[in-house]
C-alpha positions in Angstrom: -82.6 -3.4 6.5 -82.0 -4.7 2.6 -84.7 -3.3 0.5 -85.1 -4.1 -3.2 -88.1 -2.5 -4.4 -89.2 -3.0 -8.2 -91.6 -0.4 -10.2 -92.9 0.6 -13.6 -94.5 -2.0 -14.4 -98.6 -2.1 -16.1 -100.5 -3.1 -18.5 -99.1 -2.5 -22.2 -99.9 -3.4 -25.2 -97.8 -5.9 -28.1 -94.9 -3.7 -29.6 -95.0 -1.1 -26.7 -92.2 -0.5 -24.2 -91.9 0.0 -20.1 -88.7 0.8 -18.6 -88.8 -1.1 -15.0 -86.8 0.1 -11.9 -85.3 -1.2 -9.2 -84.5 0.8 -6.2 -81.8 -0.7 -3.6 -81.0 0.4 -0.2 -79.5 -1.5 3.4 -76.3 -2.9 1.3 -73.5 -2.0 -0.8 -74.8 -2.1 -3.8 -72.2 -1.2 -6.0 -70.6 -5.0 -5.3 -73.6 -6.8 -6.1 -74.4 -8.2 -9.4 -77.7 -7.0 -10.6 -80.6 -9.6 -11.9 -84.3 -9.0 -13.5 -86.3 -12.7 -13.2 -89.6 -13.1 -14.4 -92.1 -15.8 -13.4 -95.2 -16.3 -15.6 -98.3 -18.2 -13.5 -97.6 -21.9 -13.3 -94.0 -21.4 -14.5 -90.9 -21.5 -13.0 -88.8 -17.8 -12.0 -86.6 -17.6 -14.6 -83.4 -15.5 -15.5 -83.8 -12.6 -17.9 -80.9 -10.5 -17.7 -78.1 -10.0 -15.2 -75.5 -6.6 -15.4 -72.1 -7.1 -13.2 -71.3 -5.1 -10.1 -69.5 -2.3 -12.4 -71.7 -2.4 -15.3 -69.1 -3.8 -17.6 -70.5 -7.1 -18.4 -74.4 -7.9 -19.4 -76.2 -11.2 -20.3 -79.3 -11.8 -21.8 -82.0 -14.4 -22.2 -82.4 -15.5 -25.8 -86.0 -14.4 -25.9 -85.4 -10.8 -24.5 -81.9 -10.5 -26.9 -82.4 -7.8 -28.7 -85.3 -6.5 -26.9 -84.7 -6.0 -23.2 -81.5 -3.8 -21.9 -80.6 -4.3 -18.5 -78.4 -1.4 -16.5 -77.2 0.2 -13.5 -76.4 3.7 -12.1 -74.1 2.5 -8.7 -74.7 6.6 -7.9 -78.4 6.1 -7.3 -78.5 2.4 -6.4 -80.3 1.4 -9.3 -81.3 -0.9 -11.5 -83.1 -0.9 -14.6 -84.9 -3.2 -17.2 -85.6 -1.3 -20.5 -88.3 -3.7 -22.3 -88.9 -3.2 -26.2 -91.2 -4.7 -28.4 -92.8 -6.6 -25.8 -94.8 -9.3 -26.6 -97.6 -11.4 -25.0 -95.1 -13.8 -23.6 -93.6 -11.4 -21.8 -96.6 -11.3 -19.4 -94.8 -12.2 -15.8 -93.7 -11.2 -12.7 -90.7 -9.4 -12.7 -88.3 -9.6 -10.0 -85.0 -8.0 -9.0 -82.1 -9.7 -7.3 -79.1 -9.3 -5.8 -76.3 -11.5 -5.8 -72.5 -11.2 -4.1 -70.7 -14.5 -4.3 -67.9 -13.9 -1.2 -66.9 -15.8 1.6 -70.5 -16.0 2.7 -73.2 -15.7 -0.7 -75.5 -12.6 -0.2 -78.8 -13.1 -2.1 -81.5 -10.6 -2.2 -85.0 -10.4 -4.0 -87.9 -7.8 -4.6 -91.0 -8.3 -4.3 -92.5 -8.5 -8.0 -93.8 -6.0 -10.5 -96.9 -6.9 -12.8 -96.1 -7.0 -16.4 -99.1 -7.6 -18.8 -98.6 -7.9 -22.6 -101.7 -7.7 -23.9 -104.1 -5.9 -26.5 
């Protein structure tokens, strides 16, 4: 059974930092690529930051560039979002995923961790 299951996320406040997990079990998850989305209410789930199935390659989302750094440890099947500096904007849902594009495309979400930027 593919689990994804997302925590550390709360209620912070502007500048402050929270470091969210994402613990994976049921695949092989050293050959997925790794994903943090974010959905803020009434907005579309959108793409934060994704880290390759070895690590080697990471993008970013202009508005977390800088900020956010997104990484794996293929021992533990994990993966992490370290969130800097966090703004008010940053207030969302955050989601993991994970994505194999083989023969068949794998695709497999969390369930959501509250993040609240606020004072």
């Amino acid at each position: 059974q593919v689990q994804l299951v997302e925590s550390g996320g709360g209620l912070v406040q502007p500048g402050g930092s929270l470091r969210l997990s994402c613990a994976a079990s049921g695949f092989t998850f050293s050959r997925y690529a790794m994903s943090w989305y974010r959905q803020a209410p009434g907005k579309e789930r959108d793409l934060v930051a994704t880290v390759t199935s070895t690590g080697g390659n990471k993008n970013y989302a202009d508005s977390v560039k800088g900020r956010f750094t997104i990484s794996r440890d293929n021992a533990k099947n994990g993966a992490y979002l370290q969130m800097n500096s966090l703004k008010n904007e940053d207030t969302a849902v955050y989601y993991c995923n994970a994505l194999s594009l083989g023969i068949v495309t794998k695709n497999y979400w969390g369930q959501g961790t509250q993040v609240t930027v606020s004072e």
